[in-house]
N, C-alpha and C positions, 0 to 999 in steps of 0.2 A: 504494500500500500504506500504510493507515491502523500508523503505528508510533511507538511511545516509542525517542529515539534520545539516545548518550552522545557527545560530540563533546568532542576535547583541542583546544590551542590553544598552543602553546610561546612565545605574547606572556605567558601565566601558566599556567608549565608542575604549579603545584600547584592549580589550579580546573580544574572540568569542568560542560559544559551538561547536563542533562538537560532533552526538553522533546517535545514532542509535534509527528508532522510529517503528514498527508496524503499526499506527495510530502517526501520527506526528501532528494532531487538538489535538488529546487526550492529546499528549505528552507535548505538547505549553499550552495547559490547565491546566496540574498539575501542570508545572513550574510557571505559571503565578497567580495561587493558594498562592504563598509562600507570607508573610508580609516581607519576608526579604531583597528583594531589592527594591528600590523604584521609579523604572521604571519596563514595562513591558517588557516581552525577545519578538523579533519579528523574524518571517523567512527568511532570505534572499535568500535557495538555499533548492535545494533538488534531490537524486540521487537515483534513485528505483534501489534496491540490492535483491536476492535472499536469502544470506546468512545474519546469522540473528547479525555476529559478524566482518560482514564488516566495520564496523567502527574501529575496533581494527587495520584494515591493516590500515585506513589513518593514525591512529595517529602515528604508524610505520614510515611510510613513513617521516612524519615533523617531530619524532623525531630523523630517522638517518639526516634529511636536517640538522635540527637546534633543537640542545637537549633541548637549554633553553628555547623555544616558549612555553614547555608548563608547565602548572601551578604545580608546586612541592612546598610541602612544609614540614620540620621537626616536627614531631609532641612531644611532653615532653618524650613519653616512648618510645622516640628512632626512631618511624617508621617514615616512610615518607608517605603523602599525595599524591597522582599522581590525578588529576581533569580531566576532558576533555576541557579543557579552555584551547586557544593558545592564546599567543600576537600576536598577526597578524592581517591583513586587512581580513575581511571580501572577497573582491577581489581576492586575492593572495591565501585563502582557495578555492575560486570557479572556479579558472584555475588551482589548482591541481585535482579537479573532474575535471575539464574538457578530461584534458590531459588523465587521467584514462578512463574517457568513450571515448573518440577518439579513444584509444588504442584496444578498448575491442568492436570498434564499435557500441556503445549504448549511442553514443550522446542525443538519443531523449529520453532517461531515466533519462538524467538531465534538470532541470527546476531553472530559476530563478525568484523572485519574485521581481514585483513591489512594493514599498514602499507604494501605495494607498491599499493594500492588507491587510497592516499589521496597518491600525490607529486606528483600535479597537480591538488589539487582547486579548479578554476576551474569556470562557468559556462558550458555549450557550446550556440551557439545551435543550436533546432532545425533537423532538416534543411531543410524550407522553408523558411525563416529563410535559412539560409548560403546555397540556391539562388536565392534575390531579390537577394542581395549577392554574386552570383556566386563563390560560397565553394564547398568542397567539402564533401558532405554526409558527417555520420558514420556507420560502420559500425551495422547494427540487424539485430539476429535477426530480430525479425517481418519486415519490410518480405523480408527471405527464407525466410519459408515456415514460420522454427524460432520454435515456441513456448517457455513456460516450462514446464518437465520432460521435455523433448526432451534426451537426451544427443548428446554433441559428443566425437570424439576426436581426440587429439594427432597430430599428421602423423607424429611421427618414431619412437612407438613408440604404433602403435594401441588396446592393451591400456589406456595411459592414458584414461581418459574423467572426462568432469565435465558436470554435469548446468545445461540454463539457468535463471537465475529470472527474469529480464525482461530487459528489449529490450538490454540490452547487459553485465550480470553472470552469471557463471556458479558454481558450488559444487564445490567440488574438495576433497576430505578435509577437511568440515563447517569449509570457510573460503571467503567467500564474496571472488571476484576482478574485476576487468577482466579480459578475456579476454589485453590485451597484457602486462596485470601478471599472469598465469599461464604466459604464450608466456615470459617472459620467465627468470621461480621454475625451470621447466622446462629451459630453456638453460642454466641460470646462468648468465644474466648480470643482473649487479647494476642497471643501469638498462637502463629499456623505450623511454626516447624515441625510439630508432631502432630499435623491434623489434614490426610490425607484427601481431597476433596475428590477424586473420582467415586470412592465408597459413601457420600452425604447425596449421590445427585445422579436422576435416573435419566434413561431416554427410551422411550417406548415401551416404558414397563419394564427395562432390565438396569442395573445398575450399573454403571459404567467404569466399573472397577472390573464386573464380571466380562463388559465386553472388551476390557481393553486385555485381561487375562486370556482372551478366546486369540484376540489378534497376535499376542505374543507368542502363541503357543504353535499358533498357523507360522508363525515366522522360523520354525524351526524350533521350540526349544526342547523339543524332543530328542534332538539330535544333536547331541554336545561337538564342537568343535574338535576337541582335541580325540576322538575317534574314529575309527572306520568309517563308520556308520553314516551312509549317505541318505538324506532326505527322498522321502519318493515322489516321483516325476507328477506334475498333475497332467489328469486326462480326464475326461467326458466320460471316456467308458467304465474308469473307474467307479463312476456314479449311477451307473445305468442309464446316461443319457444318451441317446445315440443321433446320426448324423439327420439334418433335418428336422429335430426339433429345436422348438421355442423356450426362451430365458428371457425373463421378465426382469425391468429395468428394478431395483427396487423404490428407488423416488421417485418414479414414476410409472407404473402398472402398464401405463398407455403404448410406454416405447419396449419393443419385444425385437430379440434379434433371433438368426435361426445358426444352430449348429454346423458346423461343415466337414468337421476330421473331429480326433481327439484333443485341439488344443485350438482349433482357429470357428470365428463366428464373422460369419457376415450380418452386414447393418448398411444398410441403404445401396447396396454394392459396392460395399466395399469390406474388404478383410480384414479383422484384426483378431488379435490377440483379446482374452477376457478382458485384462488389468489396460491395454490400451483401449479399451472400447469404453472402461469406465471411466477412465482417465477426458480422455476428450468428452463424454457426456457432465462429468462435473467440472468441466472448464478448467483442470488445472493443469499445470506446469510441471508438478513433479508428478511421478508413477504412484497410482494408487493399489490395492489388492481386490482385485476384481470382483474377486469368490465374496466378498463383502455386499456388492451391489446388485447381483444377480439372483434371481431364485428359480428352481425348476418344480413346477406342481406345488408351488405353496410353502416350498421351504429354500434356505438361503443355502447356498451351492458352499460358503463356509463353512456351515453343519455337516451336509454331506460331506465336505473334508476331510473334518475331525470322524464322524465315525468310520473312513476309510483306513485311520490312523490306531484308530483302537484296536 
């Protein structure tokens, strides 16, 4: 998500960044990489922009308000220094977005963050990542099935619900959370380190600690690395599906593809693969696990997985 984003920093609790991100986890990542200040930078706002040098008009704007907000400095050979650091409230930066998206009618493009968001903001490698280093992989909506604007409800009192915005934030009374920093708001309890939010919060009736254990398990973990023991190949026949039948989209019942071999499905004519045929229907960029969003007569081509595995 292309966004203009405000970030505090309690090393100089009266400066704030504005600056523009692509990936604004990424961005918070490499800033929070540096040994050179000795707190870490956290989120407090964020404004999804199309253009990629939207940040250049805010700083515009505060600097016709107030030239001196933002950080200039003289350098020995004359030039000067221009930062994206203003002195200003953090506040006062996020009713100037506001007023900008009010204006421009794209209020729901700006988001503010709860503080319970930002108490660990480190760099977490990706799942792959952590499974090469024998690490454990972090919890991810998509990789289970749940998109962004798919609601999610509380375990303990169903009524509660909050809506996803990507692979691992959710939106709960226009405050955008981790899901363990919402398990947590909800409990009250004041810290989340030991309060695991996939097992507080369900989606379609299952809990999504159980589905994210279902996804881990399809990933291999039956199959320890450091063994023989090779994972079994998927195939159609394995499931008793055979060539020429129908796979039902699962977000959508409407869109059905038809079988063609043990591993390839056509969809409009043309070929794919399962996990590339989900992948292009949920619009993303990275590969998803197919067996996830497919189902054959009524059950999800993942289950059929698992009990081929038993």
């Amino acid at each position: 998500m292309r966004c203009i984003y405000i970030l505090t920093n309690k090393s100089f609790p009266d400066w704030i960044k504005i600056g523009y991100a692509s990936d604004v986890d990424k961005r918070l990542c490499e800033l929070n990489r540096s040994e050179c200040t000795p707190f870490a930078f956290h989120l407090y706002a964020t404004y999804e922009v199309e253009s990629k040098l939207s940040d250049k008009n805010i700083h515009r704007i505060i600097d016709r308000l107030n030239h001196t907000l933002r950080s200039r400095e003289k350098l020995e050979n004359g030039k000067e220094r221009v930062r994206e650091f203003f002195n200003m409230s953090p506040e006062d930066a996020y009713q100037i977005l506001s007023d900008i998206a009010a204006l421009n009618d794209c209020s729901h493009k700006l988001k503010r963050y709860s503080e319970n968001t930002n108490m660990v903001p480190y760099c977490k490698k990706s799942n792959s990542e952590r499974k090469c280093e024998g690490g454990r992989p972090t919890f991810s909506f998509s990789e289970c099935g749940i998109s962004p604007g798919d609601e999610i409800s509380f375990r303990e009192d169903l009524s509660i619900k909050c809506t996803v915005v990507d692979d691992r934030k959710v939106l709960y009374q226009g405050v955008t959370y981790y899901l363990s920093a919402l398990a947590c708001k909800l409990l009250g309890n004041k810290s989340y380190h030991n309060v695991s939010g996939p097992k507080w919060f369900m989606y379609n009736g299952k809990r999504l600690n159980d589905l994210w254990a279902r996804v881990k398990n399809s990933n291999g973990a039956e199959f320890p690395l450091d063994t023989n023991k090779r994972r079994p190949s998927f195939s159609f026949e394995q499931f008793g599906i055979k060539a020429g039948e129908l796979l039902t989209f699962t977000k959508d019942p409407s869109v059905t593809c038809v079988v063609i071999d043990g591993r390839k499905v056509k969809y409009q004519d043309q070929i794919y693969s399962i996990s590339g045929l989900a992948t292009k229907l949920l619009g993303k960029t990275r590969s998803v696990n197919g067996l996830l969003y497919f189902s054959h007569n009524g059950k999800v081509l993942l289950d059929l997985w698992k009990d081929t595995l038993c």
